[in-house]
N, C-alpha and C positions, 0 to 999 in steps of 0.2 A: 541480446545485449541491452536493448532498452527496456525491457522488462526489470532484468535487476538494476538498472541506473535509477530507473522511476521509483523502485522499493527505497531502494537509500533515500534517495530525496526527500519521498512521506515521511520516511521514518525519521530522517533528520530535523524536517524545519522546527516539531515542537522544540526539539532540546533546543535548537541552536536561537529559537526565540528568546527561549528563559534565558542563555546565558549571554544575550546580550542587553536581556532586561535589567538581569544582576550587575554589568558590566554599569550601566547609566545610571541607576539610579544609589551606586557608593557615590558616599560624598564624604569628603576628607576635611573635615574641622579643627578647630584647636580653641579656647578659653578665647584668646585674640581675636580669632576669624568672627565668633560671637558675637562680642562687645562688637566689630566693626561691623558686625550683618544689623543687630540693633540700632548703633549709629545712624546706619542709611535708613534704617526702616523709621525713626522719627522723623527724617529730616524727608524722605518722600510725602509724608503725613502731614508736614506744614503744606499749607494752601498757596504761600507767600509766592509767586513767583517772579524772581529776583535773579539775576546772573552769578551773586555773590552763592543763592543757594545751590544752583544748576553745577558752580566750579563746587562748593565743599562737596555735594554727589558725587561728583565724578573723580576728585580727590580720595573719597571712600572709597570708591568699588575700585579703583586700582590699588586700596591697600590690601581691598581683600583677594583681592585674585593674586597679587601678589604672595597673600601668606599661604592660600589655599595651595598655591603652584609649591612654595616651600616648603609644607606640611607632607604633600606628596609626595616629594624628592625625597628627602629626609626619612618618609615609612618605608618609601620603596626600595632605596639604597639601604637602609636596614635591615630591611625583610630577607635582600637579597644576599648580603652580606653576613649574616647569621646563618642560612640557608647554606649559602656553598663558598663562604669566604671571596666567592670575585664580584666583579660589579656589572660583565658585560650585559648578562641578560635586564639589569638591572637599567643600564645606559639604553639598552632595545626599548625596553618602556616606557623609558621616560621619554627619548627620543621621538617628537609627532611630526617633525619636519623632514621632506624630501627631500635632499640637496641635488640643486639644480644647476646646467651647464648654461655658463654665462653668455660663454662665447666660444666657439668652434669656431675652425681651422677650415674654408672651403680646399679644394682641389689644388686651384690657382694660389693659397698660402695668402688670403684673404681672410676676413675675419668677418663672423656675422652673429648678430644677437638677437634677429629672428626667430622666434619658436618653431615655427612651419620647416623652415630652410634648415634648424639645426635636428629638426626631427627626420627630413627627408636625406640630408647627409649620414645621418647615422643608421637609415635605414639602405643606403647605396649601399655603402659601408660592407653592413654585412651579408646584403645578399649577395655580392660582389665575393667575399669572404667564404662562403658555403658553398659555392656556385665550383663545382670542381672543375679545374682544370687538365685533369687527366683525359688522353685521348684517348685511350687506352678501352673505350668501350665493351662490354662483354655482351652480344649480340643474345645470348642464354644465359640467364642465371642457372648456378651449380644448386644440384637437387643434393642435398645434404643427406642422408640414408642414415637412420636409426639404427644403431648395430642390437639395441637392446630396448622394450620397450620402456615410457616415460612414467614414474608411480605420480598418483595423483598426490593434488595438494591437499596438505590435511590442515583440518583446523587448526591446529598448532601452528605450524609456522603460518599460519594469517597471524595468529596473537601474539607469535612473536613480533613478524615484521612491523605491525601497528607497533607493539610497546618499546620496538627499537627507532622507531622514527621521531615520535610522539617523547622521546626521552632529549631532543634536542630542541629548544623555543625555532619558531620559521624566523627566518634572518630578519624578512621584512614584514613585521607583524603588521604593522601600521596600513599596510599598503591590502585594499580592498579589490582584488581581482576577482571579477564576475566568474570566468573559469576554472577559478578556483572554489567551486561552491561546497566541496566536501571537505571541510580545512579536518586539519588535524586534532582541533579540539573535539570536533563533531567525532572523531574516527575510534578516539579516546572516550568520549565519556560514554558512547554507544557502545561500545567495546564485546559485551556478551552479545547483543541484539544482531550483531554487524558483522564481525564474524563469520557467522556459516554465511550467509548472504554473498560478503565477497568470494568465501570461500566455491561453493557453487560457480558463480561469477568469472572466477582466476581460473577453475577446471574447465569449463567451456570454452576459456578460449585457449590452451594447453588443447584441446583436443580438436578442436576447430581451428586454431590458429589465423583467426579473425582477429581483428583490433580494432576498438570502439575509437571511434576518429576523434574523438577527446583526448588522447592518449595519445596522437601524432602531431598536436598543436601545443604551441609552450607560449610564453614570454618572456621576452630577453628583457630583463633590465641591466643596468652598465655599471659595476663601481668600480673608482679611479682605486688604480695601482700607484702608480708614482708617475713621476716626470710632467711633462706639460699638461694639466689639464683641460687647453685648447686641443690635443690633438687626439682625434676619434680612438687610434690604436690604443691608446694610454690606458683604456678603460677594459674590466673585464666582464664578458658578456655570462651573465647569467642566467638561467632557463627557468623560470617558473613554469610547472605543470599540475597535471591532476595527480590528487594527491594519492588519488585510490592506484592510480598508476606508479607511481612509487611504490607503495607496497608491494604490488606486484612484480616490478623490480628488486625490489630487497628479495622476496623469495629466490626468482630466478639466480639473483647473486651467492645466496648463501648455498647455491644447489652445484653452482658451476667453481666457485672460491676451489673448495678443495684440490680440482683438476687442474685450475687454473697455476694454482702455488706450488704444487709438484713439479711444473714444467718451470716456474721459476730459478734460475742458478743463485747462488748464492751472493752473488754482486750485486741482486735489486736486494733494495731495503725497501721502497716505496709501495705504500698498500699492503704490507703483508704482517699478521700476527708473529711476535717477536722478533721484531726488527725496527730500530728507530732511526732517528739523525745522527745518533750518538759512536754506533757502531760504525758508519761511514768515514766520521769526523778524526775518529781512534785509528783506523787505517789508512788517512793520508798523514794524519800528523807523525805517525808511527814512521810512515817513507819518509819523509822529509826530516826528521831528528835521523835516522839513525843510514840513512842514505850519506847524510852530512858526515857525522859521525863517522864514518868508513868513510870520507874522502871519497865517496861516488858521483859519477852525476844521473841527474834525473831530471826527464822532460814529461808537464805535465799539461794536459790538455782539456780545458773548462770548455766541456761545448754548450750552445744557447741553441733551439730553433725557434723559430719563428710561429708565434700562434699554435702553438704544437697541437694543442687540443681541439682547434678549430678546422685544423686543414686537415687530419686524416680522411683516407680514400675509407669507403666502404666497404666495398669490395676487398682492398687488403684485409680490413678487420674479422669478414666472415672467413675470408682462406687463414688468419692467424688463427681462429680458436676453432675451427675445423683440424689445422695441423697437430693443435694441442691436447686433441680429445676431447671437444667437448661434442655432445649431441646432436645430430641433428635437427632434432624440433626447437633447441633453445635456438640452434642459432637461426633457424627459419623463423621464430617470434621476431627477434630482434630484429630481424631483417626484412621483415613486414611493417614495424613499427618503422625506421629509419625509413622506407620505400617512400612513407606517405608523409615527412614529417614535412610540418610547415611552421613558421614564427614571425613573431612581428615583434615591433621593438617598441618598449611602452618609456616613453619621458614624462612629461607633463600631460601631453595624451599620447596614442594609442595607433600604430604605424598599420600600412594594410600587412597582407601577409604574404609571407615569401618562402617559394620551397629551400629546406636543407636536401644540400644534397651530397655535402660532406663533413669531418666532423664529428664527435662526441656531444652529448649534449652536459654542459658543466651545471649540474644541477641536480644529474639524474647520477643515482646511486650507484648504477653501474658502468658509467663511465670511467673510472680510474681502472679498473681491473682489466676493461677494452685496451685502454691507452696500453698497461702494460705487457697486453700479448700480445699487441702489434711491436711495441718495442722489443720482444723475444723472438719474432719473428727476423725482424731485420737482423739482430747480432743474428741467429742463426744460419743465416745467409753469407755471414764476411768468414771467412777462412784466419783467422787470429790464434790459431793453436802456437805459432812460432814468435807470436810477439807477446811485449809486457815485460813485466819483472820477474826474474824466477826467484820464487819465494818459495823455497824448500821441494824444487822441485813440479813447483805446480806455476803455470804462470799467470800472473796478475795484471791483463792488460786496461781493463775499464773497472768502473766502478756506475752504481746507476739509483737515484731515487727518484722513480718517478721519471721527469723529461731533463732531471739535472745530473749530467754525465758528467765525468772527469775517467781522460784517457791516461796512461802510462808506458813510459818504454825510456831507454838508458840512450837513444839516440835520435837527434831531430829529424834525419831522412824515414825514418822508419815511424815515426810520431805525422809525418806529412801524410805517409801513404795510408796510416788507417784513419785521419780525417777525412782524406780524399774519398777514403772505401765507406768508409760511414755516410759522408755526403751523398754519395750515389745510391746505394742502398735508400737510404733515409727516403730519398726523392719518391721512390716506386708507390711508398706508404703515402706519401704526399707532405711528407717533411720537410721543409728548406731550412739548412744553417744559416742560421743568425752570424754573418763573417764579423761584423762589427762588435759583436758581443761577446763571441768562441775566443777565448784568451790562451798563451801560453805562460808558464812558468817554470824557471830554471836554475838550476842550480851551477849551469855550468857557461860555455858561451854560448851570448845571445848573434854571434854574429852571420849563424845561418840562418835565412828566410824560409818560412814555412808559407806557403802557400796552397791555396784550396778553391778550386775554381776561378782559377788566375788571379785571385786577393789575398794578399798577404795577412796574417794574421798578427797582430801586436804581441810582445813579451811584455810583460809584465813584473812585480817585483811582490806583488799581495794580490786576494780574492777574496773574497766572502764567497765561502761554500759552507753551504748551509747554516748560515746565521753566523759561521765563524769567519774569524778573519786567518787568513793561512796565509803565513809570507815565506820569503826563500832560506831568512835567517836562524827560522826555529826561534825566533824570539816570543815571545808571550808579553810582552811590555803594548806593544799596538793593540792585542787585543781584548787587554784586561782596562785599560784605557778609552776601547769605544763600551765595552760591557760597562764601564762608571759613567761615563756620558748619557747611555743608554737610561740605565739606572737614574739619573736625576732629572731628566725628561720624563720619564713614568711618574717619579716621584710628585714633579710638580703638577702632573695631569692630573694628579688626583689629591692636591691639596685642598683643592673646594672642597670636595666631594667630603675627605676626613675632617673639616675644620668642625663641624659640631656635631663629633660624633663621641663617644666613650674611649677611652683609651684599651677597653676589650676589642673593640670593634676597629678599632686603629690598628691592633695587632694581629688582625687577625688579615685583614684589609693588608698591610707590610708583609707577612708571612706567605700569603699565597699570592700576590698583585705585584709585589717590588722583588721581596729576594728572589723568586726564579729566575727576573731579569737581569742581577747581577749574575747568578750562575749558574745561565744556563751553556751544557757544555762543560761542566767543569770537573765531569770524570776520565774528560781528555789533558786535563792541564797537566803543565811543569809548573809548581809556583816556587818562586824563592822566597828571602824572607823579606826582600822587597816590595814584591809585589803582594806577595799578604800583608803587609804594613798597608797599601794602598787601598786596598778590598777593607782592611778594618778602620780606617781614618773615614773613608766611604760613609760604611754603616753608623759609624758613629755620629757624624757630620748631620744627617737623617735623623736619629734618633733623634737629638737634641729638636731638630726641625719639628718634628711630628707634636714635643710634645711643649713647644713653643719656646726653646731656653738659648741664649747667645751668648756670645762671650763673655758680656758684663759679668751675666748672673755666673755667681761663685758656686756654680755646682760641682762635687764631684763625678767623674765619668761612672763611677761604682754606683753612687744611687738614682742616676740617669737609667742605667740598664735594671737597675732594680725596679723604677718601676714600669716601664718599657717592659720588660721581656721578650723582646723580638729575638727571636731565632738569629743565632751569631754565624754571619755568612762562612768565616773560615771553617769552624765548625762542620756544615753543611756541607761545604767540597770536600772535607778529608770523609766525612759520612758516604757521602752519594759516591766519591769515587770507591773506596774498600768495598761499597754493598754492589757495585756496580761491577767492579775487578771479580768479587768473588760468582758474582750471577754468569760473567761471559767465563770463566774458566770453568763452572760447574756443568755449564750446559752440553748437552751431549752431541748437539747439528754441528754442522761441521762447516763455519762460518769464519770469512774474513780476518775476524776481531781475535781468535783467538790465535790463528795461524800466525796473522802478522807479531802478534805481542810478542809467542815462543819465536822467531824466528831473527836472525843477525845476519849481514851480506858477509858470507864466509869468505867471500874474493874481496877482499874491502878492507883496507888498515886505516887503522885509528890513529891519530895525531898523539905525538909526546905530550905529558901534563893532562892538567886537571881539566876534564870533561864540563861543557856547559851541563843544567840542570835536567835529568832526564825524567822521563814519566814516572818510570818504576822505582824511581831514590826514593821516594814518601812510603813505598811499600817495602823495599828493603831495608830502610831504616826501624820499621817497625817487627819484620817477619823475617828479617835476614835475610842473606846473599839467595838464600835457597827458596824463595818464595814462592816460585813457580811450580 
């Protein structure tokens, strides 16, 4: 193992010298930065020393650093923005600053703004956090049996997994970790050299199933989620590691993916090829219009757990992807690497280190696909054939992205017991419901109590499930209202950023950075013609904004959008939903989105008069009654 880490190395330091030589010695000018670099350079050259001259130097060089700092922004948000229409990687590089926690939260709900004490809190934290709680000990680890033997790795998928990795920039460019000595630049521009190397490398330890103890050490860094950012939980723990060890994760993924998505039902959408938000978003909205609609009721149940990705058991994770067919030697790698893994938690410095000993690591490639067949493991455990909604005969109890659930069933006692059954279950994997965040919603009364380990659970009357807002009314008014608030909060985030830019690059910048955020989601809407009035008063509102004009000025709105040309949101919804309508009916899997569309509660009457506005009226008005 140290033979090929030592090759890489050699082979690495020359490139990664040059291209940090390249790196220092660009230098970004402009006709301005000039004149002011000459300025100084006269006035260093006078002998005179005087306070008057000392202030006009120092007056100088902060207008030059000033403009150099501008000339940069400006190239780089350009370059970026030309390149792929967004600005994030663009905002990664311009960004040289850490943000740093001010002040934590101790134990006792004290506050300290200590470096040491907020380092040592956050490092309780998480050993605390990993450190399993299961008693449940397994005196023998289970010998997993190869039912067929393992093909080695071939160069190819090394060159894949490098080109798939290396196609995303590292979150934290900026941030210089010694253990990360093989960044992805090096992995990349080495690319033919490197290659058989790792290759070699990846087979060895496939066949020995040893692990170079680089590869069991990470580092957690923390970024804030929301809510209080005194309080440690708020923040999500991140894993930096070797990056050669990610490749070799990417391989193992792409070798076990396949077995892994067959055993998937059709309720996960999370991590899987052809399946988004979207599809999730069109099957609750779909129950909740036409559940209404039929004078039905329906109870729905948003569950939360706690840390979800932090606190899985081990042990469950190797008996879930044993149950699902995969390998035994993948899952002896993986279970070699977790055995030994350790972490430390880097702020401003650098924590000791502390075993994991439960957990996924959020960072490593193949943790969402773990996450999700321990989750298929537990539903496969709860006996659910009898509840849910029957929806043409099949019934439709849960829904799942990822660790974001929403349960179903037409009655609260029967909605209590399979929280209660999911809570218990959940627990074995190392799961605990979040009771304060697990919501109900209903269509009918709220005056029975659902309780779930002796805590009652709140009704509700709206949710945001997955970016949307879902309320009990089937109204669309709330949530085309936060998508416009949304919307102008993006907008102004990035008025610096377009103030001196080209009105191409401003459109282009609007086209892929703004309107998504108005309508994203918007091949599940009902719109009337009110609220597309409100979606187009929006964009136009913007336009005007982008390209400096207010009310005074006597423009018309016609040569506003003439020379604008920004993509007309209305537009875009009736687009994305037809192309979106025709993709999920054309598709031949046998998913959710299509069942529920074809499907109506045949036990279920409809009210006298005229129907609130339903999904499919924009497609029958265009394709007639018969469009399905």
């Amino acid at each position: 193992m140290r033979r090929h880490g030592e090759i890489i190395e050699d082979h690495g330091n020359y490139i990664l010298h040059h291209i940090e030589t390249r790196k220092i010695n660009k230098r970004v000018t402009s006709t301005e930065t000039q004149q002011l670099l000459e300025e100084r350079k006269k006035l260093l050259e006078i002998r005179e020393n005087s306070q008057e001259r000392r202030n006009k130097i120092k007056e100088v060089s902060k207008k030059i650093n000033e403009s150099i700092r501008k000339i940069k922004r400006q190239k780089t948000l350009k370059k970026h923005i030309e390149r792929t229409g967004g600005i994030k990687k663009a905002m990664k590089e311009l960004n040289d600053k850490n943000e740093w926690m001010l002040k934590v939260k101790t134990k006792n709900r004290n506050h300290t703004s200590k470096r040491p004490e907020i380092l040592k809190i956050a490092t309780d934290y998480y050993r605390d956090l990993y450190h399993s709680k299961n008693l449940r000990l397994l005196i023998e680890e289970p010998n997993f049996i190869d039912l067929e033997p393992i093909p080695e790795i071939l160069r190819e998928e090394t060159i894949k997994a490098i080109g798939y990795s290396t196609m995303f920039e590292k979150v934290f460019q900026n941030i210089n970790f010694r253990d990360q000595s093989t960044t992805d630049e090096l992995l990349k521009s080495t690319l033919p050299a490197i290659a058989p190397i790792l290759t070699d490398l990846f087979n060895e330890i496939l066949e020995t199933e040893t692990i170079p103890e680089d590869w069991t050490r990470s580092t957690i860094i923390l970024i804030h989620k929301k809510g209080d950012k005194e309080e440690i939980g708020n923040y999500r723990p991140i894993s930096l590691m070797s990056n050669i060890y990610k490749v070799f994760s990417r391989i193992i993924l792409s070798r076990i993916t396949r077995v892994l998505d067959e055993n998937q039902p059709k309720e996960q959408a999370g991590f899987r090829s052809g399946y988004s938000t979207i599809d999730h978003i069109h099957v609750l909205r779909q129950i909740v219009q036409k559940y209404s609609e039929y004078n039905k009721f329906y109870y729905l149940g948003f569950v939360d757990f706690n840390k979800a990705f932090d606190t899985l058991e081990h042990e469950y994770i190797w008996d879930a992807l044993h149950s699902q067919g995969i390998q035994g030697k993948y899952i002896r790698i993986l279970r070699n690497i977790y055995s030994k893994s350790t972490a430390r938690v880097k702020l401003d410095r650098t924590s000791e280190e502390f075993p994991i000993v439960r957990g996924v690591r959020q960072g490593d490639p193949i943790s969402p696909k773990l996450f999700s067949a321990v989750l298929e493991k537990i539903f496969r455990n709860l006996e659910w054939n009898d509840y849910g909604l029957n929806v043409n005969g099949e019934n439709l109890n849960h829904l799942r992205f990822a660790d974001d659930l929403v349960l179903f069933s037409e009655c609260p006692r029967t909605l209590q017991q399979m929280l209660q059954q999911l809570s218990d279950q959940s627990a074995k994997a190392g799961l605990t419901m979040n009771i304060n965040k697990t919501k109900i919603m209903t269509n009918s009364s709220k005056s029975h109590n659902i309780v779930v380990n002796m805590q009652q659970i709140e009704y509700i009357d709206e949710y945001i499930y997955l970016g949307q807002l879902i309320t009990t009314n089937k109204s669309m008014h709330k949530e085309i209202d936060r998508r416009i608030a949304n919307t102008w909060k993006r907008n102004w985030s990035l008025s610096e950023i377009m103030k001196d830019m080209s009105i191409k690059v401003k459109r282009k910048v609007y086209n892929i950075c703004i309107l998504p955020c108005l309508t994203y989601g918007c091949q599940t809407w009902a719109l009337t013609e009110n609220l597309a009035n409100k979606i187009n008063i929006c964009q136009n509102s913007m336009e005007k904004s982008v390209i400096g004009v207010n009310r005074r000025d006597k423009f018309r709105l016609r040569e506003i959008k003439t020379r604008t040309q920004f993509k007309q949101a209305h537009s875009v919804y009736l687009t994305q939903k037809w192309r979106w309508t025709g993709h999920m009916l054309r598709e031949s899997e046998d998913k959710w989105t299509k069942i529920i569309t074809e499907w109506y509660p045949r036990d279920g009457n409809r009210s006298r008069g005229r129907q609130r506005k339903r999904w499919e009226d924009d497609l029958k008005k265009i394709a007639g009654p018969d469009w399905l």
